[in-house]
LUMPA-373661 format. One record per residue (C-alpha): x, y, z; residue in three letters; residue number from 1. Coordinates in Angstrom, 3 decimals. Each point is the difference from the previous one (the first is absolute). Layout:
<recs>
[rec [X,Y,Z],'ALA',NUM]
...
</recs>
This chain:
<recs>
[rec [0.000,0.000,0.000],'UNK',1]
[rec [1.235,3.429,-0.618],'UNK',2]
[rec [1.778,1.680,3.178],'UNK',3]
[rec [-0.916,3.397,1.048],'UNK',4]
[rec [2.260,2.394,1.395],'UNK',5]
[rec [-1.405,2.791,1.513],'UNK',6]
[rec [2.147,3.370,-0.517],'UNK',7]
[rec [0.165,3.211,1.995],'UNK',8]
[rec [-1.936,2.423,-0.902],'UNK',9]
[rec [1.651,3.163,-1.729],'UNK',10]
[rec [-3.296,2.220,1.857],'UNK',11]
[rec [1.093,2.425,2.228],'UNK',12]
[rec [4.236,0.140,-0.874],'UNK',13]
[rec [0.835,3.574,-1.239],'UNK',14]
[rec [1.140,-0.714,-3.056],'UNK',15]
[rec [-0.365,1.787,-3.588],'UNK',16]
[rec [-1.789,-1.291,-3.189],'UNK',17]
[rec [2.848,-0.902,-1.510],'UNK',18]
[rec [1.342,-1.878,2.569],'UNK',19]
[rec [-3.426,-1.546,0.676],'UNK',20]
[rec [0.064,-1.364,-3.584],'UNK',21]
[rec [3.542,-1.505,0.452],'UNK',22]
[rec [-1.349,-1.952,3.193],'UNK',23]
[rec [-3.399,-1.423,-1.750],'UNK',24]
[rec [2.292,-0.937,-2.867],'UNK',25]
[rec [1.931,-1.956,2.144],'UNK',26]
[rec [-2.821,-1.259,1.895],'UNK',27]
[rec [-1.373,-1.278,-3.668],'UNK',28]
[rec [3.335,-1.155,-0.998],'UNK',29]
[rec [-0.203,-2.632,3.263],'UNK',30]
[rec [-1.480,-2.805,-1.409],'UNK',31]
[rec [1.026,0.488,-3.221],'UNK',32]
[rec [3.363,-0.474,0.314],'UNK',33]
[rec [0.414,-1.140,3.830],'UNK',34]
[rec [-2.427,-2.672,-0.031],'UNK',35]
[rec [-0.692,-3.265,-1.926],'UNK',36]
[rec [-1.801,-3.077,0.559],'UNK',37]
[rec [0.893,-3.326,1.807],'UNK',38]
[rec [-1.538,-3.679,-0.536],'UNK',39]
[rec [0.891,-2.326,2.950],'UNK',40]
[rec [-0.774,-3.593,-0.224],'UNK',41]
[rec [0.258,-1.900,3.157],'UNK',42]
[rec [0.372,-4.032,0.002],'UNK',43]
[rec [0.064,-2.730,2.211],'UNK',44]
[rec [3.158,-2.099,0.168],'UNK',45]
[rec [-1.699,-1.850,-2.792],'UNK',46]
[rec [-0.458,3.493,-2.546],'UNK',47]
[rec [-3.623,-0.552,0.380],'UNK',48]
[rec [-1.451,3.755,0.282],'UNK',49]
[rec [-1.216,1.040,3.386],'UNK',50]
[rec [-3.107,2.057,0.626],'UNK',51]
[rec [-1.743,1.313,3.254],'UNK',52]
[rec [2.740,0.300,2.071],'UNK',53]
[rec [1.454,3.075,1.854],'UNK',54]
[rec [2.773,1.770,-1.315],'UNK',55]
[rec [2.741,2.801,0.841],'UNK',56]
[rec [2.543,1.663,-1.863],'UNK',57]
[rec [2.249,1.742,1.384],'UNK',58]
[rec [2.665,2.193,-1.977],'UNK',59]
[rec [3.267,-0.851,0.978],'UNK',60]
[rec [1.976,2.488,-2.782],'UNK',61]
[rec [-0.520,1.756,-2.779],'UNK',62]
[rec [2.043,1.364,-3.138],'UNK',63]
[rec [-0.515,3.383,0.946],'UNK',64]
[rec [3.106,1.629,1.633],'UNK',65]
[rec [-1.333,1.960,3.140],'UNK',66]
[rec [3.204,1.632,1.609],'UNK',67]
[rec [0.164,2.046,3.525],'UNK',68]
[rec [3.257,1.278,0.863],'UNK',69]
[rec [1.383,-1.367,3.797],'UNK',70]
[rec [1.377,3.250,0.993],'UNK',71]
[rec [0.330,-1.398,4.007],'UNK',72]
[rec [1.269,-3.160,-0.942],'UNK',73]
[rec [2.874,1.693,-2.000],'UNK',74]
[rec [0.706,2.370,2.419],'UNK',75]
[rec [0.466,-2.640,2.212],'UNK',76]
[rec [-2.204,2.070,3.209],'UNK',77]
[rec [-2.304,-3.615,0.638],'UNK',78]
[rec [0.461,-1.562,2.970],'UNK',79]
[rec [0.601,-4.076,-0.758],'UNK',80]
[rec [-3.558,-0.477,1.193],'UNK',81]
[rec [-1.323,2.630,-2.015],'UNK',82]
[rec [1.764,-1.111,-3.320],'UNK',83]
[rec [-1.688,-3.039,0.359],'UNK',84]
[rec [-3.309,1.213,-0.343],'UNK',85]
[rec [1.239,2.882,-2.109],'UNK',86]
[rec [1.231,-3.072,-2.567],'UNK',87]
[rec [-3.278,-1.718,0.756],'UNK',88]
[rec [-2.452,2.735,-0.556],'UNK',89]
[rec [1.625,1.551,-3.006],'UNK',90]
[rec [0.786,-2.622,-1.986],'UNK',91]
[rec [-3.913,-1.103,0.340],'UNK',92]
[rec [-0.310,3.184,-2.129],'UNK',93]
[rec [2.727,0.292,-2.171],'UNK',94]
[rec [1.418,-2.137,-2.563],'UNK',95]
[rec [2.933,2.223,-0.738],'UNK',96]
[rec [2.119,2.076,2.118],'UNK',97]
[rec [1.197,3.303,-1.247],'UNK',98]
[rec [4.063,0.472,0.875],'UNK',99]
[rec [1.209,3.344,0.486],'UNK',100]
[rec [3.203,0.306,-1.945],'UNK',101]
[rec [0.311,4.056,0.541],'UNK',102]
[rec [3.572,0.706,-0.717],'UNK',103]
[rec [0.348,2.670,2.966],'UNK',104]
[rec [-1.013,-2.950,2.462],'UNK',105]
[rec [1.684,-2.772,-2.436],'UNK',106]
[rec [3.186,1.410,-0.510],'UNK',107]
[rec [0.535,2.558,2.825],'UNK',108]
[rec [3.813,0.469,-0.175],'UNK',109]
[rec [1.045,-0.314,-3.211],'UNK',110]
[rec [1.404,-3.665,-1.235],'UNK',111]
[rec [-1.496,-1.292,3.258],'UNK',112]
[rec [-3.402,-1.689,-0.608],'UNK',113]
[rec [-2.428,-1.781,1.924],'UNK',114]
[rec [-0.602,-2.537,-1.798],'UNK',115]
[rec [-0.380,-3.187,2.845],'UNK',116]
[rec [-3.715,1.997,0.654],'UNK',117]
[rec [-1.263,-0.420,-3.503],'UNK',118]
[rec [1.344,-3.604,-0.066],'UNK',119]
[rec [-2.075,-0.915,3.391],'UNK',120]
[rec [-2.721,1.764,-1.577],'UNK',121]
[rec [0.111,-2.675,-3.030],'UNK',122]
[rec [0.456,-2.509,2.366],'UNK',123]
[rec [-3.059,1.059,1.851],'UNK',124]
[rec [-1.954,0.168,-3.177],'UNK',125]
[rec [0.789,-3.447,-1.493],'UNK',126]
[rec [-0.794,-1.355,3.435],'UNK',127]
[rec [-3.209,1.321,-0.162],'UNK',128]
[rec [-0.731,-1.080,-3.835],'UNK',129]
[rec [0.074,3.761,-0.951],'UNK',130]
[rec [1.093,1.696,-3.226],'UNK',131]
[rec [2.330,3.519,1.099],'UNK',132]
[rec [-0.053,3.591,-1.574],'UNK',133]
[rec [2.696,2.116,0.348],'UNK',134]
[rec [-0.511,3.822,0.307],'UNK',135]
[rec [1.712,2.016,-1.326],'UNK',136]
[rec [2.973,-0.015,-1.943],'UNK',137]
[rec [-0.375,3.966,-1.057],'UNK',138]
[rec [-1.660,2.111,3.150],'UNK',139]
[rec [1.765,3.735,0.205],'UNK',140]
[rec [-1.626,0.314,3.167],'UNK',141]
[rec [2.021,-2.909,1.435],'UNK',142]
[rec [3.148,0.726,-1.244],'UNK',143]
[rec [2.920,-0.152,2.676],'UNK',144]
[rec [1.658,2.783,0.718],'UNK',145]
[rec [3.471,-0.478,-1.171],'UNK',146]
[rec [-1.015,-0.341,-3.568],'UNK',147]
[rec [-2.033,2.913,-0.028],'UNK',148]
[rec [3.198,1.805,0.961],'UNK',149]
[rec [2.048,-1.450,-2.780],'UNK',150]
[rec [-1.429,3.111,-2.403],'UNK',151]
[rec [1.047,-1.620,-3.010],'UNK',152]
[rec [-3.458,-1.543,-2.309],'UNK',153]
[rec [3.229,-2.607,-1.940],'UNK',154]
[rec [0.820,-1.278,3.136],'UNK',155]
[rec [-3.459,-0.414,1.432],'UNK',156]
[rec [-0.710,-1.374,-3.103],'UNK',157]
[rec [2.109,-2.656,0.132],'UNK',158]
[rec [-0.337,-0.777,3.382],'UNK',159]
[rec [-3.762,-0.369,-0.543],'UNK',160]
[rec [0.183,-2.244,-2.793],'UNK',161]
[rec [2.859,-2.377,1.921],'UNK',162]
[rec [-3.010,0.051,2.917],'UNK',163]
[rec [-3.002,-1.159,-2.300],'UNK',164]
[rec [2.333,-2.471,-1.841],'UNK',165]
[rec [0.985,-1.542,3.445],'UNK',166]
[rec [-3.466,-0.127,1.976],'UNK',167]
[rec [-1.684,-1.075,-3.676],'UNK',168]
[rec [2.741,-2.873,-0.661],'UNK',169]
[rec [0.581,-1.231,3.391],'UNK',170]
[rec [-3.627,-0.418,0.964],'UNK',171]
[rec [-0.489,-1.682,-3.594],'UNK',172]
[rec [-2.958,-2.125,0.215],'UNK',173]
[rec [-0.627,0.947,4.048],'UNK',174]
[rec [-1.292,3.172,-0.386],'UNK',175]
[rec [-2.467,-0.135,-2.707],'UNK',176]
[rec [-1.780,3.555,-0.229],'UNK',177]
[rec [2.241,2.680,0.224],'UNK',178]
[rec [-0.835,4.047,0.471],'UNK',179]
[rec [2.300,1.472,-1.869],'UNK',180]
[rec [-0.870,3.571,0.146],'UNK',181]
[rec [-2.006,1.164,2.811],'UNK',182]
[rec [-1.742,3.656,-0.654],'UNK',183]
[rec [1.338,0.784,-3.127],'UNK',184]
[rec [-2.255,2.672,-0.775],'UNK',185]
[rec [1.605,2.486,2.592],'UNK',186]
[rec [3.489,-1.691,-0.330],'UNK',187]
[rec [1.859,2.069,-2.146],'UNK',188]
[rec [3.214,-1.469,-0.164],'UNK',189]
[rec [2.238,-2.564,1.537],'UNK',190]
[rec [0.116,1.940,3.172],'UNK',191]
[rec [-2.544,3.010,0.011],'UNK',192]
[rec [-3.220,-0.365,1.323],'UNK',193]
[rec [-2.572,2.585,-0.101],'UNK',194]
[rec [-3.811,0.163,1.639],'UNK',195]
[rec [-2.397,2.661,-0.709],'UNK',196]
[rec [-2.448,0.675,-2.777],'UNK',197]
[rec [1.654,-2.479,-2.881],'UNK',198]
[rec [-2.046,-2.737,1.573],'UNK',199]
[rec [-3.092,1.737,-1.416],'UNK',200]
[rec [1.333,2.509,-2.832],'UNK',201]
[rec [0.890,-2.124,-3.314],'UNK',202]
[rec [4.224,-0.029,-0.520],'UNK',203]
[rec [1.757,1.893,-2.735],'UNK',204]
[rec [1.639,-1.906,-2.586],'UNK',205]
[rec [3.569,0.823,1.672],'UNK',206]
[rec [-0.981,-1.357,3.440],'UNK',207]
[rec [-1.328,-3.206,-1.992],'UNK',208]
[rec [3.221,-0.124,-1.752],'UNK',209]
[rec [1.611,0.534,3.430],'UNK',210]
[rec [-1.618,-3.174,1.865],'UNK',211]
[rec [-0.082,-1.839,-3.383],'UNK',212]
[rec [3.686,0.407,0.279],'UNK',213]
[rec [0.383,-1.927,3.324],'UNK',214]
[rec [-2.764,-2.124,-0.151],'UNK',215]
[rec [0.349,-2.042,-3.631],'UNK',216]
[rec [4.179,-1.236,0.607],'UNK',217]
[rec [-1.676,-1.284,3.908],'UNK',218]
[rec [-2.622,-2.039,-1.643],'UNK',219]
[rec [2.869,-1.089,-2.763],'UNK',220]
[rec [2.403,-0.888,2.469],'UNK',221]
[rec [-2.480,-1.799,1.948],'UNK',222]
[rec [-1.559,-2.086,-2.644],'UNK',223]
[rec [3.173,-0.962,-1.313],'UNK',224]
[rec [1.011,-1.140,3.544],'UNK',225]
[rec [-3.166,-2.206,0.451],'UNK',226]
[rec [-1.901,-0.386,-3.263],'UNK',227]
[rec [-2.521,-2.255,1.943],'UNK',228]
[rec [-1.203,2.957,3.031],'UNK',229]
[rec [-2.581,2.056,-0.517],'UNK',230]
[rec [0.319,3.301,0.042],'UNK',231]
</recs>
């Protein structure tokens, strides 16, 4: 029989036409492409069909990646009592666990990484049957400090494109969704980082040319590091 799912309603949420007509799309769009239908035969030991019995099913996984990033857990502020139920009640949510790889917290002193964190983090993961996505391999906000006081865009340059080479190549097949740019749009360059209006006004075509610049050799270097991730 056909399930029904009820869904919130959109009544009352301050929201404007156009937006409203996004959400209803989406609502519409649901079944369509979210939904299909199952048969399921049940047999005896025999294959003989079986009728007029009770049945549950229960959903034990699905292909859909739902990720929640364990920001206490890599911290490491949990108690070992509270991990437990941290591990416990999370990973009853989440199928995937969202790594922070931010270089200012990654690679605090230059050439001096900590890289035994993200490896217990994979650890954790595979333990738990999850998939892992790493974020981000580009974030100006998170850049440490020393390489913002290099001053030099060919140095920083190469220095970022030795880091998304390394994190893409070593966690080959581990990490299998990677962010590669976080907030491009007011990311300017490899290590300026603006806020204000540009998140509403529309860019001029030198301040696309500007991120384009940055952005396009990250995604190259990070494809060609680990043709398989998604990016």
């Amino acid at each position: 029989a056909p399930v029904t799912i009820l869904y919130p309603s959109l009544e009352g949420l301050s929201l404007t036409p156009a937006e409203m007509t996004v959400l209803e799309q989406a609502r519409a769009n649901i079944p369509r492409i979210r939904q299909t239908s199952l048969s399921i035969l049940l047999t005896d030991t025999n294959g003989k069909p079986l009728s007029g019995i009770p049945v549950r099913i229960e959903q034990k996984q699905h292909h859909f990646q739902f990720g929640g990033q364990p920001n206490e857990w890599q911290r490491a502020v949990l108690t070992k009592a509270e991990q437990t139920v941290y591990e416990e009640r999370f990973f009853a949510v989440f199928n995937q666990i969202v790594w922070g790889f931010n270089w200012r917290t990654y690679e605090p002193t230059r050439g001096t990484t900590r890289q035994e964190a993200a490896d217990r983090a994979l650890q954790w993961a595979t333990a738990h049957g999850a998939s892992v996505k790493g974020h981000a391999l580009i974030y100006t906000q998170e850049l440490p400090d020393w390489f913002t006081q290099l001053g030099d865009p060919e140095e920083q340059a190469r220095l970022a494109e030795a880091r998304v080479r390394d994190l893409a190549s070593r966690h080959r097949g581990k990490v299998t969704v990677w962010d590669v740019v976080n907030e491009a749009k007011n990311t300017f360059s490899l290590s300026e980082m603006r806020r204000g209006q540009q998140l509403s006004v529309p860019l001029s075509e030198s301040e696309l040319k500007d991120i384009v610049d940055y952005v396009d050799p990250a995604f190259r270097w990070a494809r060609e590091s680990d043709p398989s991730a998604v990016l």
